[in-house]
N, C-alpha and C positions, 0 to 999 in steps of 0.2 A: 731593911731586909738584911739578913746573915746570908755571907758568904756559903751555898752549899760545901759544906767539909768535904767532900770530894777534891776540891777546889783549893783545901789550906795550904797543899803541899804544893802548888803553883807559886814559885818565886814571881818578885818584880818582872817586868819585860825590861829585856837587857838595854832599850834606850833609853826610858827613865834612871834606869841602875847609873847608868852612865854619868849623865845628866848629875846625879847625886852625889858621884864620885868627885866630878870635874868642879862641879859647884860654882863658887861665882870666882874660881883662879883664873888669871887674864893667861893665854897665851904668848910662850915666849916666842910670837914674832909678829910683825905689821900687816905678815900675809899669811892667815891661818890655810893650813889645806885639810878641809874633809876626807877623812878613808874610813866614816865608820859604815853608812848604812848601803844595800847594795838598792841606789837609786840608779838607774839609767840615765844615763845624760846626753846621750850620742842625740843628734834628731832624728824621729821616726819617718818614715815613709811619706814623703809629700802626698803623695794621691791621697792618702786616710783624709783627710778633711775634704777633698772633693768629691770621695763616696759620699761621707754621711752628709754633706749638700746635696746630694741627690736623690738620697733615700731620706731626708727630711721628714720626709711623710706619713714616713713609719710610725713619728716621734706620737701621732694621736693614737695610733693603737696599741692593746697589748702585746706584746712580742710572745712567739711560739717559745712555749715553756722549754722544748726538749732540743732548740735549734731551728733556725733557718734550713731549708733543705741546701740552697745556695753556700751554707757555711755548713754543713755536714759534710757535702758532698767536698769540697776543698780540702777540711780536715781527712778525707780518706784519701784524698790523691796526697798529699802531704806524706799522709804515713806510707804509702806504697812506693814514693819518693826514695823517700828518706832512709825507709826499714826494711820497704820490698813485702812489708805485709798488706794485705789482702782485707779490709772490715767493710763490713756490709754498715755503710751508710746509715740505715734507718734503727739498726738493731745494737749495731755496736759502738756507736760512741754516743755522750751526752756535753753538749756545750755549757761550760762552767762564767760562771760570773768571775773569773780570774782562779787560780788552782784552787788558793788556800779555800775556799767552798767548797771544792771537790776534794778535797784531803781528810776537811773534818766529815764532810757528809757521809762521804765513802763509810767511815767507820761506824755514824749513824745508821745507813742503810742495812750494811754486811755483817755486822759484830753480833755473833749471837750471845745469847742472854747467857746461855755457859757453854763449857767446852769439854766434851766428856766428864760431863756431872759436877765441874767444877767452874770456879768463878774465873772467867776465860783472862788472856796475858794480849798484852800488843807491846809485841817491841820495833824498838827504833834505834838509831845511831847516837851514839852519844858522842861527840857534839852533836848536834841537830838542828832542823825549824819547828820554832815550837810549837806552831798547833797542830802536830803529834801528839805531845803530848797532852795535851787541853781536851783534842778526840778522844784521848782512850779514857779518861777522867768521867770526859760526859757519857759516856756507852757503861760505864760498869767496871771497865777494865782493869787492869794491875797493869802499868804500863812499867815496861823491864827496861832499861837504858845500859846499850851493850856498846861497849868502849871501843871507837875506834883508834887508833891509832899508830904510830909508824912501825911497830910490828905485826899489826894488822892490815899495812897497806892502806892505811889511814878507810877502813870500810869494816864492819863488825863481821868479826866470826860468827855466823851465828849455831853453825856446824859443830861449836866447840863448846855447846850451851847442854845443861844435862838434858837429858830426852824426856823426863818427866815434866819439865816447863817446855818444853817444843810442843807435845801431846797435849798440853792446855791451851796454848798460843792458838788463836785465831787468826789475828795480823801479824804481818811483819811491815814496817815500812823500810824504805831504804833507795836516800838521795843519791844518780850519781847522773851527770857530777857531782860528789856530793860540796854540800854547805856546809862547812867554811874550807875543807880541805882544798876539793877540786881534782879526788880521787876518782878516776872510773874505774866500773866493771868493766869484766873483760868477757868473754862470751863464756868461758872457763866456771867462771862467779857466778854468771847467772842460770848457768846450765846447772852448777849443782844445790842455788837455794830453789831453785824451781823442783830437781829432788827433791830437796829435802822437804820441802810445801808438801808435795804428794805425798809424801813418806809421812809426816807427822798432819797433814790436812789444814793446811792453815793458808791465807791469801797475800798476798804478797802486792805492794800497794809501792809501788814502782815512780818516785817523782822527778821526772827528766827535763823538767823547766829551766834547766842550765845546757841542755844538748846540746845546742849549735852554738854558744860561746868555746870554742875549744883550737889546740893552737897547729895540730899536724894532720892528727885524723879524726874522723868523725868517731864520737865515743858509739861502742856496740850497744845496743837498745833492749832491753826486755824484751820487744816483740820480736826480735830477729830472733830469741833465744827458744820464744816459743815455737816461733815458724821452723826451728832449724832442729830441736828436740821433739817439736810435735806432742807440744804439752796443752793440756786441756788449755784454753783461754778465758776461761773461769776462773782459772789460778791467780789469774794477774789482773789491778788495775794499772795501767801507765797513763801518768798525767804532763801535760803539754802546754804551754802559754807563749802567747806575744810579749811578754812582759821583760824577757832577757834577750828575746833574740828580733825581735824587733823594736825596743824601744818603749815598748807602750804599755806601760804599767798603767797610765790612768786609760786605757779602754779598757780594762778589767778582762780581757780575753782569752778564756783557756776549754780543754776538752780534757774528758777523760774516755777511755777505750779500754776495752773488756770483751766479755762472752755476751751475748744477749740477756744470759739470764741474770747479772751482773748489773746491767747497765738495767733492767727495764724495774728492780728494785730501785736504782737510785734515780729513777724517773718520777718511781712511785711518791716516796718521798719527796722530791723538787716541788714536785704538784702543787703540796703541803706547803713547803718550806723555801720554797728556793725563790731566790730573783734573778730570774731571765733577764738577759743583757738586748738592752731597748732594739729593736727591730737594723736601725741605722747602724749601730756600729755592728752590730752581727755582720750587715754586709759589708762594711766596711773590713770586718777581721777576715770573710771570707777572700777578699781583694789582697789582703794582706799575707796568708797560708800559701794564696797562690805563686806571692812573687821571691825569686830566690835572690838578684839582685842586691839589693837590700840589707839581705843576709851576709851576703859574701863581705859587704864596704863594711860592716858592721865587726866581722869576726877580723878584718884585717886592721881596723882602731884599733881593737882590744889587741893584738897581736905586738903591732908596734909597740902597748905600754906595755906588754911582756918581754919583748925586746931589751928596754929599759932598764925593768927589775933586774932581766938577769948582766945585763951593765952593770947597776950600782948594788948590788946584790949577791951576783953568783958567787964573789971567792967566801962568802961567809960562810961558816963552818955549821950544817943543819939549816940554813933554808935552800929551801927546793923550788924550785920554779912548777906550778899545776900544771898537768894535761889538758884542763880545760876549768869553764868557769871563768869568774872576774875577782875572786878573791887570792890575798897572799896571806897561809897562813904559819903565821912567822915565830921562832923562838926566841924565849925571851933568856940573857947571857944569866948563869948561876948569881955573879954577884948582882943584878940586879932585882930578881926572886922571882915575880911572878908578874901573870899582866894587868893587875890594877897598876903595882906597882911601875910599871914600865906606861902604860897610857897614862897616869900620872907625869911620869917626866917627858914625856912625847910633848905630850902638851904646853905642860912650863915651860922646857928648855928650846924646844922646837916648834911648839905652836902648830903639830901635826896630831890631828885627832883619830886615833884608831880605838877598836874595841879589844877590851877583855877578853880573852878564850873562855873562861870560866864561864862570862853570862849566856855562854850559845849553849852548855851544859850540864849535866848533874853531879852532886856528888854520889860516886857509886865504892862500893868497899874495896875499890882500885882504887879509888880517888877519882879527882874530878878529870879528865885527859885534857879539859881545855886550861887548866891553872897555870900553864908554864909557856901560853903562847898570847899573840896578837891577833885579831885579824883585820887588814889591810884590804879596803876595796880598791879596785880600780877602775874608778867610773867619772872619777875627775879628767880635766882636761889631759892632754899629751903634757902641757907645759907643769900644770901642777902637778899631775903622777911624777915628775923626774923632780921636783925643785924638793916634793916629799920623802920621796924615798932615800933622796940624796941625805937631807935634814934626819930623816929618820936613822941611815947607817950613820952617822957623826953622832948621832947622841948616843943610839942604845949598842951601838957596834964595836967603836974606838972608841 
């Protein structure tokens, strides 16, 4: 079978790319340290394996397509928590098989066929995750890739985009924290792409799966923006996962939250298409929404290896320590050019494995924003983040 041509203009995924770059060169040291993929490493919540012992049971039947009520009802005390908004349980949120489901679906579900008699836009950050773009590919779309960068506040203007592509735009995505910066909106930001949504009519698909990794305060939320402008809630999806902030990328557990009429579309669809997350660990994630403990020992790891960075880091001239998130996303020195060429020597010299900027991005008639940086996870041990970054400022620094 051929590639659908929608599809040609889909680079490698940036781990293979990797992969092909580094090739079979040995690391230059006997203790390589990982910083590319943002895997989770901390340990998740001990009680999670004594739920799904208990709801075992579940594991013979099918799982409720649209949620456990036990795990919806958590996800709304979560968000009135956390955001002080207000969602009706049954109507406004959909539990997701982990985001990236509800990211591409969303688009599935909500992307109409055109947008004021034209063949409709979804834009997104550029850098990015990319199945954004893969969504707007499979829906029809022209997916627009608007640069962020450090005079954008590392977050896309999208404000600054001509009005005749705003007027065709259906979606906009837009990560914050975002990935790879670790940029937030501010309530500022989201007060006026929530204008500008109603102004040009477009929805706004909101991915906060980095929320509670963050280092002083809590980043402001889309729904605070809604609840606090008293903007339709149809305007927005925001989507939610266990996967950063507690640990648990392999329970696949996430929601999205919306207007009813929003949500009971991308039900519609699930129906069809979707795979419900087996009965047991729904209550299990329910167990997990409810506890903040957890939360807290988690964002205080990740804190400490912030700590660090900005130790072996901060006098460097252009990196910046993120608001939030678990990435560092690092510049790479003029004479050394760009970031293959710097994870090239990472790796030989130092035996420290980072990514490319470039493979999280597009080329756009700016260029590409991510060609001139790294990005750095920190999800390795306390000891390995510092023995890295130390390696890493010796090679690419002095």
């Amino acid at each position: 079978m051929k590639t659908p041509k929608r599809f040609s203009e889909l680079p490698e995924y940036a781990f293979p790319r990797l992969r092909t770059l580094l090739g079979a060169r040995a690391p230059g040291s006997n203790a390589p340290v990982e910083m590319t993929i943002g895997d989770p490493r901390h340990d998740p919540p001990a009680f999670v394996a004594e739920v799904i012992a208990e709801n075992a049971a579940g594991f013979r039947g099918y799982p409720p397509n649209d949620g456990a009520p036990a795990l919806l009802d958590s996800c709304a005390r979560w968000l009135d928590r956390r955001y002080g908004y207000a969602a009706d349980p049954a109507s406004d949120i959909l539990v997701l098989n982990g985001t990236r489901e509800g990211l591409y679906n969303a688009s599935m579900a909500l992307c109409p066929e055109d947008k004021n008699g034209q063949r409709p836009a979804i834009l997104t950050p550029n850098p990015f995750y990319q199945v954004y773009a893969v969504a707007s590919l499979s829906v029809g779309a022209d997916p627009v890739y608007v640069n962020a960068t450090e005079a954008t506040g590392h977050l896309p203007d999208f404000a600054a985009l001509d009005p005749a592509l705003l007027d065709r735009t259906a979606i906009v995505y837009i990560c914050s924290p975002a990935n790879p910066q670790g940029a937030t909106a501010s309530m500022a930001y989201w007060s006026d792409l929530l204008a500008l949504a109603e102004k040009h009519d477009f929805t706004i698909f909101a991915d906060e799966c980095y929320a509670e990794i963050y280092r002083d305060r809590p980043p402001v939320g889309v729904l605070e923006a809604v609840r606090a402008t008293g903007a339709d809630p149809e305007r927005v999806v925001a989507f939610h996962s266990l996967s950063k902030r507690s640990n648990l990328a392999g329970l696949r557990s996430g929601f999205a939250v919306s207007g009813p009429g929003n949500i009971a579309r991308m039900k519609q669809l699930r129906a069809y298409a979707g795979a419900p997350l087996p009965l047991p660990l729904q209550m299990a994630a329910a167990a997990v929404w409810d506890d903040e403990a957890h939360v807290d020992d988690n964002r205080a790891l990740y804190a400490a290896k912030f700590d660090a960075a900005r130790d072996i880091l901060g006098d460097v001239p252009g990196v910046t320590i993120p608001e939030a998130g678990f990435f560092l996303w690092l510049p790479v020195p003029d004479a050394i050019g760009n970031g293959e060429a710097a994870t090239l020597k990472l790796w030989q010299e130092a035996g420290v494995k980072v990514l490319p900027g470039a493979y999280l991005a597009r080329d756009t008639e700016a260029g590409n924003p991510g060609e001139t940086f790294v990005r750095a996870a920190l999800v390795a041990s306390q000891d390995d983040i510092t023995a890295g970054l130390t390696r890493l400022r010796d090679c690419i620094y002095r």
